[in-house]
C-alpha positions as CSV (number, residue, x, y, z in Angstrom):
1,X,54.1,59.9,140.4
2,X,52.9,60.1,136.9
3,X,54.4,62.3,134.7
4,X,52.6,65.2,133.3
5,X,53.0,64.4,129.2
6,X,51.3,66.1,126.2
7,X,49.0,63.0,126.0
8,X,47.7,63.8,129.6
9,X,47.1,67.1,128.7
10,X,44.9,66.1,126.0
11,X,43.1,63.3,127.7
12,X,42.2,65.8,130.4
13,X,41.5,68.5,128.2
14,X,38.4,65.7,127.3
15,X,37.5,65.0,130.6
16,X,37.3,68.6,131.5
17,X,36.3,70.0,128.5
18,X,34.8,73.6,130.2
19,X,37.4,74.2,132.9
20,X,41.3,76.0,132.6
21,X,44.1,73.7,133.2
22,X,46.8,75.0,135.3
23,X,50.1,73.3,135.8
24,X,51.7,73.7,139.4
25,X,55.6,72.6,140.0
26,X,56.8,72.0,143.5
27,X,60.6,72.9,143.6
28,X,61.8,69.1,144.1
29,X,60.2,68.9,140.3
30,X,56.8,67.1,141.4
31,X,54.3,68.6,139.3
32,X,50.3,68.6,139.5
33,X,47.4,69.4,137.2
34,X,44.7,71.7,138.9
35,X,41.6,72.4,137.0
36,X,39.8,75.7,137.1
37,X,35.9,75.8,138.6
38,X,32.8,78.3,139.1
39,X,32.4,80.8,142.0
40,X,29.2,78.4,142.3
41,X,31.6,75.5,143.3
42,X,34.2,76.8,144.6
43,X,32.0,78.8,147.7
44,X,30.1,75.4,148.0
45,X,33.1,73.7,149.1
46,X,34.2,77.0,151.1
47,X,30.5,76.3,153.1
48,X,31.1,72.8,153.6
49,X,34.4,73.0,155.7
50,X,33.7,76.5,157.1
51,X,35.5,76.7,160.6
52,X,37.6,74.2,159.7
53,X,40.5,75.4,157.4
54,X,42.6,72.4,157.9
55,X,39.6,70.5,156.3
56,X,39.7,73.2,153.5
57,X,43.0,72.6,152.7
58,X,42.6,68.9,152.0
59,X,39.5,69.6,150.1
60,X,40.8,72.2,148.2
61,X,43.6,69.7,146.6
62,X,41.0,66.6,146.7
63,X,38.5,68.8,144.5
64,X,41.0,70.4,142.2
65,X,44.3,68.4,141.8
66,X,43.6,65.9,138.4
67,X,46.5,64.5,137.7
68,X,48.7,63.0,139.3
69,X,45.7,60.7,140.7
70,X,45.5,60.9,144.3
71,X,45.0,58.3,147.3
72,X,42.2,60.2,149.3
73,X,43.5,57.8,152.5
74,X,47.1,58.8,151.8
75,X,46.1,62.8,151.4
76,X,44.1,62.2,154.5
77,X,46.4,60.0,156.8
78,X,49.3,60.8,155.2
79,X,50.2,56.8,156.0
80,X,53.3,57.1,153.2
81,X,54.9,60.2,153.7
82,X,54.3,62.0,150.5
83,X,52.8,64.7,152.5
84,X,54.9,66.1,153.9
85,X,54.3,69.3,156.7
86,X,53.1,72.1,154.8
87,X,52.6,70.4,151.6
88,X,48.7,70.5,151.6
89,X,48.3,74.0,152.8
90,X,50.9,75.2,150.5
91,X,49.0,73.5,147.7
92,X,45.8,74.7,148.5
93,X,46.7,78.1,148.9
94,X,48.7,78.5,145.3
95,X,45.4,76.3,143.8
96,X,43.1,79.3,145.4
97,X,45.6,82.0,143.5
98,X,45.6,80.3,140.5
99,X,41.8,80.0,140.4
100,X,41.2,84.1,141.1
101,X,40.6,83.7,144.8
102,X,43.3,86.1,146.3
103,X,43.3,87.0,149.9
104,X,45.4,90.1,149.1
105,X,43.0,92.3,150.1
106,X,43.0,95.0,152.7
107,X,40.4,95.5,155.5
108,X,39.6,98.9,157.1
109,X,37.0,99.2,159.9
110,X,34.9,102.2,159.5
């Protein structure tokens, strides 16, 4: 896995010149470069897996995770064992938090 350097920071500060960067670290040290997006984007992918939050999941980290580079066939077959149980939902879930979209909320029927 590549590691996350100053000059990857700046080389994706280029690429992505509009969007927040956000480091994540996984506990065993592995670390991964999410990029920030629009509502606009973000509920477009929401739409396009809607029933199927599995399919979120791996879109979510497909979409958002720029560095390290990712196999799509690995995150989607998981043929190598980097992702592990878990790994992908957990991922998804802290990139949604990170990007504002919080399901603490509360729900009252009235």
């Amino acid at each position: 896995m590549d590691a996350i350097t100053p000059e990857l920071i700046k080389e994706l500060k280029t690429k992505f010149p509009k969007a927040s960067l956000y480091q994540l670290e996984l506990p065993d040290g592995r670390g991964f470069i999410v990029r920030g997006s629009s509502w606009d984007e973000f509920s477009r992918l929401a739409k396009s897996a809607k029933g199927n939050e599995q399919r979120l999941a791996l879109d979510i980290v497909r979409t958002f995770v720029v560095a390290p580079a990712i196999d799509a066939q690995e995150l989607e077959y998981n043929q190598g064992g980097e992702w592990e149980p878990g790994l992908i939902a957990a991922l998804s879930e802290k990139i949604q938090e990170v990007l504002g979209y919080s399901k603490e909320i509360t729900v009252k029927k009235l």
